[in-house]
N, C-alpha and C positions, 0 to 999 in steps of 0.2 A: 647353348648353355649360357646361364647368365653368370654377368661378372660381379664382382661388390666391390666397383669404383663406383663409391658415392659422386661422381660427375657421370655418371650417365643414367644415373635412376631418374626417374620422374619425378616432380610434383605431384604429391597424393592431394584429392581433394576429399576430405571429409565430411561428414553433414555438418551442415551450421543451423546451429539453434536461431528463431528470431530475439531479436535486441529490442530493447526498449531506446525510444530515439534520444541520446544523452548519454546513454550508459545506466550504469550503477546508483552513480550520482541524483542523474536525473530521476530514475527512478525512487528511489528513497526522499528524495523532495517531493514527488508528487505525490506519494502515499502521506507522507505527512502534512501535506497540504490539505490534503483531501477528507482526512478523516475526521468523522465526526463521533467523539465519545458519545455512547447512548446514556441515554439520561439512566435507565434501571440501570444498568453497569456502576454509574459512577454512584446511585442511592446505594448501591447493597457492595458498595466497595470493591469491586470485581477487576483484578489486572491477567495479565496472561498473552499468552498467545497463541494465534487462531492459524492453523496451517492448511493452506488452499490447494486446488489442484485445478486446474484452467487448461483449456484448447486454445492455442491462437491459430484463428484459420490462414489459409492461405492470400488474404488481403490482407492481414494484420488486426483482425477483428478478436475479440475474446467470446469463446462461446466456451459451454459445457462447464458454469464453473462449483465446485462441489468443495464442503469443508470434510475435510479428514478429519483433526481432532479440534476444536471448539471448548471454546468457554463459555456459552451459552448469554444470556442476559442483554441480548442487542447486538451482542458482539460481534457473533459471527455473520447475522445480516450484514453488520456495514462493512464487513470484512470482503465481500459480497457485492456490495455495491458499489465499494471502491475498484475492485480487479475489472470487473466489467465497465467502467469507465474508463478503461485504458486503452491505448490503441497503439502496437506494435509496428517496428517493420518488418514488412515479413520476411520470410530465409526464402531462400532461393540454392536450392541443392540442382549441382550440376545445369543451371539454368531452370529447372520446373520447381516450380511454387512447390510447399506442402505444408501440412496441417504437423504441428507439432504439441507436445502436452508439454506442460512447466507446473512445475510446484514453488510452493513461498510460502512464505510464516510473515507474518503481522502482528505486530507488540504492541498490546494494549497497556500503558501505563499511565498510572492515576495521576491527574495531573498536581503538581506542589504548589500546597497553598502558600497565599503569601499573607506576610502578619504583618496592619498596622497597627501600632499602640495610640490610644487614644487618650485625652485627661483622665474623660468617664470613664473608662473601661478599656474592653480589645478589640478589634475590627477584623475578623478573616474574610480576606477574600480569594473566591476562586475563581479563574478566570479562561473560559475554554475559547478562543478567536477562531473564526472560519476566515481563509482566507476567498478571495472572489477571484475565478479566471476571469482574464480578461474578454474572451468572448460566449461567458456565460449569456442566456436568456436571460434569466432572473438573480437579481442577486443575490446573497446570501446574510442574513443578518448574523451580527453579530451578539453570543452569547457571554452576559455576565452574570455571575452567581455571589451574592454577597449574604453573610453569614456575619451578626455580629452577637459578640456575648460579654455582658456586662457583669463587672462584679461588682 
């Protein structure tokens, strides 16, 4: 018969999900690092957010990744190309590796223009920045959008 002195039960081990290496933190910097506004998204004003559903294999790979619900207009491709450029650590339950499913949401928001006043007129500009990993192949240029309107 068992007893319920909490000093003789066990340590339960439960399943552990994989982590993204950093944490939370980490993660949310790299998705914001990462992401690139699609050009139709930002022409036809489109904000929202795109909710993923991902495998990370038992290496820490992302495979199988599928949008639930989508905003359409570029969005949820790069919603898509961001999560597959991720790479996890993997979980380790009771010592064996295993395939685990994760879901996410990614917020597409438009980015805020900024206003300079000019003598002539108004100057808006919008300004979307890629930043570059450090051991990217190729770099990533930098995008500027200038918009000006004169009265």
């Amino acid at each position: 018969m068992k007893s319920n002195d909490p000093r003789n039960q066990k340590k339960k081990n439960f399943l552990k999900m994989p982590t993204y290496p950093g944490g939370k933190e980490a993660y949310q910097k790299f998705v914001s690092e990462n992401i690139v506004y699609p050009e139709q998204a930002l022409a036809n004003k489109i904000e929202g957010d795109v909710y993923v559903v991902y495998t990370v294999d038992n290496i820490g790979k992302i495979v199988d990744v599928d949008v639930i619900k989508g905003i359409g207009y570029g969005c949820d491709e790069e919603a898509i190309r961001v999560i597959r450029s991720m790479v996890y650590e993997p979980a380790r339950n009771r010592g064996v590796k295993m395939k685990a499913e994760m879901r996410t949401r990614i917020h597409f928001k438009l980015p805020v223009p900024t206003q300079q006043v000019q003598q002539a007129g108004m100057q808006l500009n919008y300004t979307q920045a890629n930043t570059e990993k450090a051991n990217s192949p190729e770099p990533k240029p930098q995008t500027v959008y200038n918009y000006t309107i004169q009265f």
